[in-house]
ZAMARGU-4260 file (C-alpha; in steps of 0.2 Angstrom, whole numbers, plus 5000, padded with zeros to 4 digits):
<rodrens>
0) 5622/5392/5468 | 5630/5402/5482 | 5643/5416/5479 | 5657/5405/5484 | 5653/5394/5469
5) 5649/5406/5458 | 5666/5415/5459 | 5675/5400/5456 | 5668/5399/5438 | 5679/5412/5434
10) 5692/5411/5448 | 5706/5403/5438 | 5718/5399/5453 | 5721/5405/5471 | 5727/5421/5470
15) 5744/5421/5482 | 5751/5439/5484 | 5742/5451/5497 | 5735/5466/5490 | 5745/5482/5496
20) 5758/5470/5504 | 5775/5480/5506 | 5789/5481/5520 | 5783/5494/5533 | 5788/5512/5529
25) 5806/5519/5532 | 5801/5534/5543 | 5786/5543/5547 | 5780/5560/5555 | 5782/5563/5573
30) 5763/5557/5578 | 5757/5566/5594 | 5738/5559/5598 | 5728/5567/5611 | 5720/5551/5620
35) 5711/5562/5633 | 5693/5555/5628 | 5701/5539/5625 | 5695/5523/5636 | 5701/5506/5634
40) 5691/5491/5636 | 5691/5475/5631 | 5691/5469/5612 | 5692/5486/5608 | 5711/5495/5612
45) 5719/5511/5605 | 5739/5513/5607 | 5752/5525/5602 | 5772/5516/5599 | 5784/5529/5592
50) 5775/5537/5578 | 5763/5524/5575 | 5741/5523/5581 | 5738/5505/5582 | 5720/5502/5584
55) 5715/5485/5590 | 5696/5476/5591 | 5686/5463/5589 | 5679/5460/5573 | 5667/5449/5567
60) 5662/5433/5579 | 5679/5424/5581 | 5688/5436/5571 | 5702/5451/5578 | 5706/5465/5569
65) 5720/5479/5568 | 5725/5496/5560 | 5741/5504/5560 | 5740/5522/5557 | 5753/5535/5555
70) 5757/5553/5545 | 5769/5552/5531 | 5771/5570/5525 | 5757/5578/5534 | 5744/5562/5525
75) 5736/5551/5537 | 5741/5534/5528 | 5735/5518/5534 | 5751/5508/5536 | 5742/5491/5539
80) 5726/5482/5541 | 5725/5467/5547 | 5716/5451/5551 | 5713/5435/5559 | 5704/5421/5566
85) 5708/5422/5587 | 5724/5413/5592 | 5730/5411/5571 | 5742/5421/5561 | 5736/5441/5554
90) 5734/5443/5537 | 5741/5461/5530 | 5724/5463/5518 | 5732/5482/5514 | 5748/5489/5517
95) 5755/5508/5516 | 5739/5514/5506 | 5732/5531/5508 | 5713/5540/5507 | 5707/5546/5492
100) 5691/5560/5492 | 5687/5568/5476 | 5674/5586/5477 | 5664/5594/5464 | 5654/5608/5470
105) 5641/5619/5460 | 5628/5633/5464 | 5612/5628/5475 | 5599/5638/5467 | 5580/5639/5472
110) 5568/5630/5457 | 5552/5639/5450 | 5544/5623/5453 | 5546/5628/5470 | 5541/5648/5469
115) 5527/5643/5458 | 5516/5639/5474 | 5524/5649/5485 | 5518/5664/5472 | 5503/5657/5472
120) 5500/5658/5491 | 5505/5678/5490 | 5523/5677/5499 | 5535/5688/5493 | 5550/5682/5488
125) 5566/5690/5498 | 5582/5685/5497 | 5579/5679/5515 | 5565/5665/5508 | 5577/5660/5494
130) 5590/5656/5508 | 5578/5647/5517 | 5571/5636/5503 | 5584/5632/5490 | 5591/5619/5504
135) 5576/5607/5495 | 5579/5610/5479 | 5573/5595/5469 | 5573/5600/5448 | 5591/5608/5451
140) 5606/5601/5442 | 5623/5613/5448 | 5634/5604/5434 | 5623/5607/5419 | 5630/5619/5408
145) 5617/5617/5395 | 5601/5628/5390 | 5588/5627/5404 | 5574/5619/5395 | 5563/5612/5410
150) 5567/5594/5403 | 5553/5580/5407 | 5541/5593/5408 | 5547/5601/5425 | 5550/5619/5426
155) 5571/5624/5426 | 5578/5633/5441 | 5573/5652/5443 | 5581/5664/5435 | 5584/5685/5440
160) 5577/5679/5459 | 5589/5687/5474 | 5603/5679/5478 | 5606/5669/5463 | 5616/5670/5447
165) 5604/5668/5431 | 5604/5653/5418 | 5612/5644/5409 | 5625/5639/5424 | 5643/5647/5421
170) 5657/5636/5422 | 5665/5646/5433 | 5652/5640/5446 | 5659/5623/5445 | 5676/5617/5456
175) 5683/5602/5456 | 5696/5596/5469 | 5705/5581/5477 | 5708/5581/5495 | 5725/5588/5502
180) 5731/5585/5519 | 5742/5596/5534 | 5740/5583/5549 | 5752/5585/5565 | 5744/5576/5573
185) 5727/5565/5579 | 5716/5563/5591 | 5708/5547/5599 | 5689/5545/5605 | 5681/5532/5613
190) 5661/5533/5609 | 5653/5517/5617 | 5659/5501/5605 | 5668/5510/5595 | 5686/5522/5594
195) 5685/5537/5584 | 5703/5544/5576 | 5702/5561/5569 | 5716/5571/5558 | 5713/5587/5557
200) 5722/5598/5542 | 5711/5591/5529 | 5705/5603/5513 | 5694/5599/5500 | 5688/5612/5487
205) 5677/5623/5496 | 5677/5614/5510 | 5689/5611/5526 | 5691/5600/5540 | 5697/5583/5545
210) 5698/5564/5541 | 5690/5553/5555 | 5692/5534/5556 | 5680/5525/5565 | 5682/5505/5571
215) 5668/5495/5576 | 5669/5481/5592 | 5661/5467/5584 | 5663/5469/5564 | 5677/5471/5555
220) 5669/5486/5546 | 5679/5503/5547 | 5672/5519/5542 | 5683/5534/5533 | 5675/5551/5529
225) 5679/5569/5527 | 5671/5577/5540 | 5670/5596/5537 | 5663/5614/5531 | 5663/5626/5519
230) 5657/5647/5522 | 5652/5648/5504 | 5631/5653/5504 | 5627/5641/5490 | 5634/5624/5488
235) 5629/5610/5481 | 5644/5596/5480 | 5645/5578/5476 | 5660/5568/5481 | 5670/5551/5478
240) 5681/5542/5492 | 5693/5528/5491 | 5709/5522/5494 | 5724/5523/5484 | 5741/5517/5483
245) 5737/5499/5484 | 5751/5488/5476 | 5749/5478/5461 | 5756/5461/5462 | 5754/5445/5458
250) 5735/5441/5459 | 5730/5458/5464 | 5712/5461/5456 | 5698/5470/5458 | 5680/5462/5458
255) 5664/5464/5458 | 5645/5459/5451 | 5636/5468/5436 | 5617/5474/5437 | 5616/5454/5431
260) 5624/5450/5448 | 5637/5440/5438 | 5656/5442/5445 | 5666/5453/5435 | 5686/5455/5437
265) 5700/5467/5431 | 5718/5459/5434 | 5726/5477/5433 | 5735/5470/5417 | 5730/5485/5406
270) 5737/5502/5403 | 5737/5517/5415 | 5722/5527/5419 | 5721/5546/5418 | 5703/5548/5425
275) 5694/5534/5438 | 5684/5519/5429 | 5668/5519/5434 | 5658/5501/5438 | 5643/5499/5437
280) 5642/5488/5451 | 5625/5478/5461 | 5623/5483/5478 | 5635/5498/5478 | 5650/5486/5483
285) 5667/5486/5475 | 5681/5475/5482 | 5699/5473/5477 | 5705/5453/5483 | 5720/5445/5485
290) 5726/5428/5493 | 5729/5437/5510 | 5712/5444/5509 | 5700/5455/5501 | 5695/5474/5505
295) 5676/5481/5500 | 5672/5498/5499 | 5653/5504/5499 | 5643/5519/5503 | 5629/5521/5517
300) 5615/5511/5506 | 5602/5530/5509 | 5609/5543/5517 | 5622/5544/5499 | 5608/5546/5489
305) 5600/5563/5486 | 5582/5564/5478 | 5580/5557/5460 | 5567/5554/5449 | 5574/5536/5444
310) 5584/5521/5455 | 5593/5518/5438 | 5611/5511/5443 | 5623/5524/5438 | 5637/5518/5444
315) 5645/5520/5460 | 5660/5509/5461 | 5677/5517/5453 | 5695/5509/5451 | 5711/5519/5444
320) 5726/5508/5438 | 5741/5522/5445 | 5753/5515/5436 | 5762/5499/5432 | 5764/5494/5453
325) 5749/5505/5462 | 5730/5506/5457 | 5717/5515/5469 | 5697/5509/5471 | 5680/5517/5481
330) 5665/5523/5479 | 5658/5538/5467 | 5644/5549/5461 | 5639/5553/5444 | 5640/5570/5440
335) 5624/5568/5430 | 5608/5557/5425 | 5608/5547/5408 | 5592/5550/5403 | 5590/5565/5394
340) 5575/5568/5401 | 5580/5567/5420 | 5596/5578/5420 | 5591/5592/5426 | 5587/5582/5441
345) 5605/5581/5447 | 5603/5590/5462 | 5619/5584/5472 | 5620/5587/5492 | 5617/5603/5499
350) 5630/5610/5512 | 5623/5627/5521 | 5638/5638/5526 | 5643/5631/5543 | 5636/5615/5541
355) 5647/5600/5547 | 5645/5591/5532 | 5650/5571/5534 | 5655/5561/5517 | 5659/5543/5522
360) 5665/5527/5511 | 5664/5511/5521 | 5678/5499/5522 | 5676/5482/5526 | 5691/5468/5527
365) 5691/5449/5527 | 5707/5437/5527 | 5695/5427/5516 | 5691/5432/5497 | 5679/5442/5488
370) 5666/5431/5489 | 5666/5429/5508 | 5668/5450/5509 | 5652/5452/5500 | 5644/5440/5510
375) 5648/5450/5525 | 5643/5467/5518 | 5627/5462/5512 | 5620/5455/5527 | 5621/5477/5531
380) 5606/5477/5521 | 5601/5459/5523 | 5605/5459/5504 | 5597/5473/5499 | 5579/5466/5505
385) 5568/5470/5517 | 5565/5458/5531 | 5550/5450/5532 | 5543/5450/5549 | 5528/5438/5557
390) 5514/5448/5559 | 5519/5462/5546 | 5516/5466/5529 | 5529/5476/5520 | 5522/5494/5508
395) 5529/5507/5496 | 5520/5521/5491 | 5522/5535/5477 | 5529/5527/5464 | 5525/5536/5445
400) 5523/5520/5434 | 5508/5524/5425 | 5500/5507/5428 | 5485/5511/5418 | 5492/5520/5401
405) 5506/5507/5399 | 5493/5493/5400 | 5480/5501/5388 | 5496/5506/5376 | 5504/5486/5380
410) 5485/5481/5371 | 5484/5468/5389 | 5478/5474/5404 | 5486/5455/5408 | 5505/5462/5402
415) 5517/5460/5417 | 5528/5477/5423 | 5542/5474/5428 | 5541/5488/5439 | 5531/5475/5450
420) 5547/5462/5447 | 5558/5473/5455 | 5548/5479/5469 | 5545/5462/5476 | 5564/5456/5473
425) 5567/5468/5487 | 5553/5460/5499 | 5540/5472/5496 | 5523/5464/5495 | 5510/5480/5495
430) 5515/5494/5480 | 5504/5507/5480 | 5510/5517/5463 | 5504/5532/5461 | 5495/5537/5444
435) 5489/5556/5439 | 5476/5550/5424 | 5472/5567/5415 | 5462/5572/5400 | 5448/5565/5388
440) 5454/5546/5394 | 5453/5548/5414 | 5439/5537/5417 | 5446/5523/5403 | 5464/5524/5411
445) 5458/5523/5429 | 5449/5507/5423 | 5465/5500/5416 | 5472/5504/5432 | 5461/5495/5444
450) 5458/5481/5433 | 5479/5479/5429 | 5481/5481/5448 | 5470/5465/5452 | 5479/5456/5437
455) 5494/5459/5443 | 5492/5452/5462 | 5499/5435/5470 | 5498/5425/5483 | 5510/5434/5493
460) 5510/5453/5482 | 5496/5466/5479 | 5495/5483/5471 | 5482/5494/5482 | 5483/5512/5466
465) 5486/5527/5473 | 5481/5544/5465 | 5490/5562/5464 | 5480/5576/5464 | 5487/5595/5463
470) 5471/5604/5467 | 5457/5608/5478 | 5466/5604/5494 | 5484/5614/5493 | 5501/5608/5486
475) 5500/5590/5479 | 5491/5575/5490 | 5490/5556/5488 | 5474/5548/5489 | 5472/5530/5494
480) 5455/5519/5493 | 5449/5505/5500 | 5442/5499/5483 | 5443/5506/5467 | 5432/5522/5464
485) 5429/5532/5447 | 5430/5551/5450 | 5433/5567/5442 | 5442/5581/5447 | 5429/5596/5444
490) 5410/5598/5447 | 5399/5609/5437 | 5386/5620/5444 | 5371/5609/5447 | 5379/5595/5443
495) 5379/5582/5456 | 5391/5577/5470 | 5387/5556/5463 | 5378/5550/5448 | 5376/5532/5438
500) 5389/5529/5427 | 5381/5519/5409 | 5400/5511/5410 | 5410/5513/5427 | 5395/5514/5438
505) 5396/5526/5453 | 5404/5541/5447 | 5411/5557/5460 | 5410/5574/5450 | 5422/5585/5464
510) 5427/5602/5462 | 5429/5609/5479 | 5438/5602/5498 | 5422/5595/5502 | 5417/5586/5491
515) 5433/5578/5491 | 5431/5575/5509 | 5415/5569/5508 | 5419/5556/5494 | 5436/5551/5504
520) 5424/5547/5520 | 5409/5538/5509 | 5423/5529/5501 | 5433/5524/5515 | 5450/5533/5508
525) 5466/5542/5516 | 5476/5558/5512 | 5493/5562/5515 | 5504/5577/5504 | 5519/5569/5495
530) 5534/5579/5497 | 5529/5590/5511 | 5537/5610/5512 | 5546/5607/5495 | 5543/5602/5476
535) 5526/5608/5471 | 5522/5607/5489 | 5532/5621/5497 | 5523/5632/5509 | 5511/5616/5512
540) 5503/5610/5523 | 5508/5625/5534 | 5496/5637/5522 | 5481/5625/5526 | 5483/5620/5542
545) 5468/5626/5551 | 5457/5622/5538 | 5445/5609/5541 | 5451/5596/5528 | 5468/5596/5535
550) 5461/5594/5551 | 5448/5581/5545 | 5453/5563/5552 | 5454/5559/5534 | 5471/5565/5530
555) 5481/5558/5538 | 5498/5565/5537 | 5515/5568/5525 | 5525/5556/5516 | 5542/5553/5520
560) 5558/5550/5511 | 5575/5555/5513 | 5585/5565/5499 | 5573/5582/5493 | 5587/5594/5502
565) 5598/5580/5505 | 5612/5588/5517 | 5625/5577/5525 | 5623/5586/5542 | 5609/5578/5545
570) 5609/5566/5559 | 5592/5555/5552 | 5584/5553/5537 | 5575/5569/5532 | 5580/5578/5546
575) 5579/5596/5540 | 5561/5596/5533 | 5548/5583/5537 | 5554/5576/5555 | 5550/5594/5560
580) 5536/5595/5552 | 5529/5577/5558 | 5532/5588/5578 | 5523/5602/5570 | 5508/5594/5563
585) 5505/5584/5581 | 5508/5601/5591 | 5496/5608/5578 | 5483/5595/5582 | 5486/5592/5599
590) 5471/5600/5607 | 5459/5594/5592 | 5447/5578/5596 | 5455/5568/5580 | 5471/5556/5579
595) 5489/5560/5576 | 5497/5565/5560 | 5506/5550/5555 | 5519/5548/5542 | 5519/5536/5526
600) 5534/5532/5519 | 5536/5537/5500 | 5548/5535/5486 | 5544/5549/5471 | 5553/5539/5458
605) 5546/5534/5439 | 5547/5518/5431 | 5560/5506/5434 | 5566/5486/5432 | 5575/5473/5439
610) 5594/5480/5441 | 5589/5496/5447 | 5595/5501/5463 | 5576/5498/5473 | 5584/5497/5491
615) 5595/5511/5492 | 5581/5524/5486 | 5564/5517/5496 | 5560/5519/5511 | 5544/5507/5517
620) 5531/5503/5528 | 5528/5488/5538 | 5509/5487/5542 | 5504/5476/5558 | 5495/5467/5546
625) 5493/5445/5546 | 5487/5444/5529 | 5487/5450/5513 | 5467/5455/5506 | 5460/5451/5492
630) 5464/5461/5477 | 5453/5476/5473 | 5448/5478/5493 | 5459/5487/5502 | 5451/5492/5518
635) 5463/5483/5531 | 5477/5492/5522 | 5468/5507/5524 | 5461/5503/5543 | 5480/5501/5547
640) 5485/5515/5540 | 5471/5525/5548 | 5474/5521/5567 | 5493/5521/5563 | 5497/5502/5566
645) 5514/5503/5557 | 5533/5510/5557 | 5542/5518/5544 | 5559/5512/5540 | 5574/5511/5529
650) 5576/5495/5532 | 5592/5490/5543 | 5581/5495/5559 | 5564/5484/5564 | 5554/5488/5579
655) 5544/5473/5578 | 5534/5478/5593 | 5531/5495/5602 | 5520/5499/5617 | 5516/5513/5627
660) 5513/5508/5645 | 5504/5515/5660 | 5494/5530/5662 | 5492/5545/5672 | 5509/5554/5671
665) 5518/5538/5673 | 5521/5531/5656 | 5536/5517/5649 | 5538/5517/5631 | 5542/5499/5628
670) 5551/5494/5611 | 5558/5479/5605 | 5571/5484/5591 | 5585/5473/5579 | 5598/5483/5568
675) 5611/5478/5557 | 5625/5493/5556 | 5630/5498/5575 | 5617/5509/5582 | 5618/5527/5586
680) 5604/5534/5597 | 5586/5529/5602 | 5574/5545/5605 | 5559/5548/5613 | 5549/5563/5608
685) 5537/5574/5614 | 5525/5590/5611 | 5516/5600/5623 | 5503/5610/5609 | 5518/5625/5606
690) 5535/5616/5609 | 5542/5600/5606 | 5556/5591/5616 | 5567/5575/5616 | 5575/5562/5625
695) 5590/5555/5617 | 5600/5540/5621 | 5615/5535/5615 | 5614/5517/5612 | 5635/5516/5602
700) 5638/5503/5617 | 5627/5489/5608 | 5635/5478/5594 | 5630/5477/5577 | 5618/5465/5570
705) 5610/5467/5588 | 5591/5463/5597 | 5586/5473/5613 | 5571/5477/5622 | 5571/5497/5626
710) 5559/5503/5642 | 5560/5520/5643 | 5552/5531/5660 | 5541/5544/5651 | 5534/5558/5663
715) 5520/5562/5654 | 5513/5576/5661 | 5512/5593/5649 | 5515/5582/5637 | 5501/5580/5623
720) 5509/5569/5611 | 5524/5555/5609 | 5534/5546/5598 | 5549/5535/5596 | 5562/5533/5583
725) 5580/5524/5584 | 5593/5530/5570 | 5614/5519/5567 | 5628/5526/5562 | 5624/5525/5545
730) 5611/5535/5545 | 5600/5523/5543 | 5582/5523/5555 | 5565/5517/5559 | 5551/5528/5568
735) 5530/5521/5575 | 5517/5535/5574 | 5515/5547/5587 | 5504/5543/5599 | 5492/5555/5607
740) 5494/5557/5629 | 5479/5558/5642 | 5490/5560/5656 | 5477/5563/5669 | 5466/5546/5665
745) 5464/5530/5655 | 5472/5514/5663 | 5476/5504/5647 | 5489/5505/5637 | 5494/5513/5620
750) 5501/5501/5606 | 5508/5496/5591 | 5514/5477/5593
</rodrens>
């Protein structure tokens, strides 16, 4: 059934009145726009008539689009959006309708779970390492006012540490804020395919700056965000943004589809609300319809999420009925988890004084109805599910679902999770949990583990188990094997590095880094640290990296996920802590005879079901891989993941082919590439041993839901390592594994496609 159809099951009648539709406004402010870094071009037009900014573009294939912006009272209002099919009539889809951003901020604190190794490394803890690390804060919650009590057995933030206020949180810590505006004026900026329009005047809580409307050539998708700063030292601040003001008329409605994906509806027929109704809504997309059109509103599907322990859908669609003629509608963040056990990891964003911090809501407007909006804006995340490429097997990695004690307590190793259901509803066919068996039990739960793994592979989906480990090596690291291997994590004196098992056969007795070396290179196995520089891993791998594990060809690198420090500064996805260190780890190793560090993406979330938000949280890996194996050997994941025949990616960005040509000083990185938000930048980048450089390439010229071929020139020469990465404008990205340089020999070339 398509979503056409299934909205017409409960679409009573064709909804006749436009949403927002009024006369045009009796006056406006005086509008003076600086159109100095304004070009015009073709399909895409900016204009200034009296005291109205009309933008003009077009939208999506045969479609034109148009907004009319002015100032009423110092507020940037949107007078009129519009639509149309080329050549036919517009359809207003909003009218005289003005933004909406709500702030809460709190107190950034540094966690003990984050001291603890830091402690234990000998660093002494000044104010000026507390200002340096609470940025990743992970088991911090700056709106809970209740007893620290280390919930879900983490440690609660630190208390009597420099710099910081002690627990339980104060409520005067806590400020909550709607936006206010004092615009004179705007200015007009053309960035490739698209106009930025920028109001400056803008105040929220804390924070100060402007409102920026952006308009893409080729979609009908507009972007509104607060785009500004705060000098406090400590924040931490989520927000909500919408629009408000829309009228209510006749057939005015807001829509949207459940965690069941069935359509729901509210006619705006009820009483008055004080406070925003928050929806729990699939895909983070809200819409309000009408018979002129339908407007959604949705978040960026990654970069809005900062780290959690759960993809639980807590809702992040809001409406507000004003009044009996004007209701408002966006996008929101809870202030907290519902799971008792997981509130204390409510970590919000994290804004550094100075920072330019960017809090977008989408906007996306169709002359046809809900149905067809959501249509459009899905296809942003190719419905929330990765693309399966030819030639490429799609993985996630780290996931805590306790495979093998669930099964043992289910009485059935043959019991179904439905952890695995909704992995592979969002195209991921290699899940690597990650258990951490403990105790008396260790060697009966790994059993359950390998054995519910094999059970629980398909045709086309495979677990490949995955260990955490805390010890021996530093900080926390994943261990992945080719086959299932029976282990314990100490070894006595005398006792032997391998011995016969009566039950599980041959069994590693391990106690020091290496033995665990030794038994990761008998076994055919990979290492990479989880979390890297935060969590239970701060100071790592720094504190280890000349010792000869790290440097063994066996570990392999760091995982990678966005949201530990999540900072809306950040121009891609982990951008503050483990892009660096991906540049430092390769300077690092740059003049040793073993491979690259590579990066494998991760997710660091517990159990979860079908309806939880999978996409928006998980990052993946597409391994150059034709086949799946057979379950319970996983060498050819392993061999990919070894020479580093894979990307990472959110999963908007592909780079289905990649290739480093030439040799000598005279290289081409060559890399075919498909997005679906417009692209920002593509970046080629380099170490020599000590320094790391960059070449960055603005690619905002290229539509959305584009295909290109990039050949880059590379001079090689002092160059020891290179990689390349390509980020939108939603934040949004997909990166290969560095690739080390012998810029004075070798003919071939260097590859990943």
């Amino acid at each position: 059934m398509t979503i056409a159809s299934m909205l017409a099951l409960w679409q009573a009648s064709v909804l006749s009145a436009a949403v927002g539709s009024l006369a045009p406004p009796a006056r406006a402010d005086a509008l003076s726009c600086d159109l100095t870094r304004y070009t015009g071009s073709a399909g895409l037009t900016a204009a200034v008539s009296g005291d109205v900014l009309t933008l003009a573009w077009d939208g999506d294939p045969g479609q034109e689009a148009r907004l009319s912006l002015i100032i009423d009272d110092g507020v940037p209002t949107l007078q009129e959006w519009a639509v149309r099919r080329k050549g036919g009539a517009w359809a207003a889809v909003i009218s005289r309708v003005t933004p909406e951003f709500r702030i809460v901020s709190g107190f950034r604190r540094i966690t003990n779970q984050q001291l603890t190794p830091l402690r234990e490394l000998g660093v002494e803890i000044t104010q000026e390492i507390v200002d340096a690390k609470k940025w990743d804060a992970f088991w911090d919650a700056p709106l809970d006012l209740s007893e620290p009590t280390g919930r879900g057995g983490n440690p609660p933030p630190a208390a009597g540490v420099a710099g910081q206020p002690g627990l339980p949180r104060s409520p005067d810590e806590i400020h909550r804020a709607t936006a206010t505006y004092r615009a004179a004026g705007c200015s007009v900026k053309t960035d490739g395919a698209r106009i930025e329009v920028s109001f400056p005047g803008l105040t929220l809580g804390v924070f100060s700056g402007r409102l920026q409307f952006t308009v893409y050539r080729g979609t009908n998708l507009v972007r509104m965000e607060a785009v500004a700063t705060t000098d406090q030292p400590s924040v931490a601040y989520k927000y909500d943004a919408g629009l408000r003001g829309l009228t209510i008329r006749e057939g005015a409605r807001m829509v949207w589809r459940d965690l069941a994906n069935q359509w729901q509806g509210y006619s705006l027929g009820g009483a008055a609300n004080e406070n925003p109704v928050a929806l729990k809504v699939s895909n983070r997309i809200v819409m309000a319809q009408s018979g002129a059109g339908a407007i959604a509103a949705f978040p960026p599907p990654h970069t809005f999420f900062w780290a959690r322990e759960v993809e639980t859908n807590l809702g992040y669609g809001w409406y507000r009925k004003d009044g009996a003629s004007s209701f408002a509608f966006g996008i929101r963040q809870a202030e907290s988890e519902e799971e008792p056990r997981y509130v204390a990891n409510t970590a919000l964003y994290s804004a550094p004084p100075g920072s330019l911090q960017r809090m977008p809501v989408y906007l996306y407007a169709t002359a046809g109805d809900a149905a067809a909006a959501l249509e459009s804006v899905l296809a942003f995340t190719r419905g929330d599910r990765y693309k399966a490429l030819p030639g490429y097997q799609v993985m996630a990695s780290h996931f805590h679902t306790d495979v093998g004690e669930r099964l043992r307590e289910s009485g059935s190793l043959d019991t179904r999770l439905p952890d695995f259901e909704a992995l592979a509803a969002a195209g991921i066919n290699i899940v690597s949990p990650t258990d951490r068996p403990r105790g008396a039990e260790r060697l009966e739960i790994l059993a359950a583990y390998f054995e519910g793994a094999r059970r629980n592979a398909d045709a086309d989906f495979i677990v490949m188990p995955n260990l955490e480990v805390s010890r021996l090596l530093g900080g926390h690291w994943d261990l992945l094997f080719a086959r299932p291997v029976f282990w314990t994590e100490e070894r006595a004196a005398g006792q032997p590095l391998v011995e016969d098992h009566p039950t599980y056969g041959k069994l590693y007795h391990v106690g020091s880094p290496e033995d665990v070396m030794q038994m990761v290179t008998r076994e055919n196995g990979l290492i990479f640290m989880p979390h890297p520089r935060t969590k239970g891993s701060t100071g790592y791998p720094d504190a280890v990296k000349d010792t000869d594990h790290f440097q063994h060809e066996r570990y392999r690198g760091v995982g990678w996920r966005w949201g530990m420090g999540s900072d809306l500064s950040e121009r891609r996805l982990s951008d503050f802590r483990v892009l660096p260190l991906l540049d430092d780890m390769n300077n690092w190793m740059a003049d040793l005879p073993t491979p690259p560090k590579y990066l494998i993406a991760i997710t660091e979330t517990y159990r979860k079901a079908p309806g939880d938000d999978v996409y928006a949280n998980n990052p993946v890996n597409y391994l150059r891989l034709a086949s799946l194996p057979s379950p319970g050997d996983w060498s050819p994941i392993i061999d990919v993941l070894r020479r580093g025949d894979y990307f990472v990616t959110s999963g908007e960005v592909l780079i289905p082919s990649f290739a480093l040509q030439g040799s000598g000083a005279r290289r081409t990185v060559v890399a075919d590439v498909e997005w679906t938000f417009p692209l920002e930048f593509v970046e080629v980048v380099w170490g020599d041993g000590t320094n790391t450089g960059r070449e960055i390439i603005s690619v905002t010229d290229l539509p959305p839901f584009g295909r290109h071929r990039f050949e880059i020139p590379l001079d090689a020469r002092g160059k020891k390592w290179v990689r390349f990465a390509v980020w939108d404008s939603a934040g949004n990205g997909a990166m290969v594994q560095p690739i080390k340089l012998n810029p004075t020999g070798g003919t071939g070339d260097d590859a990943h496609d």
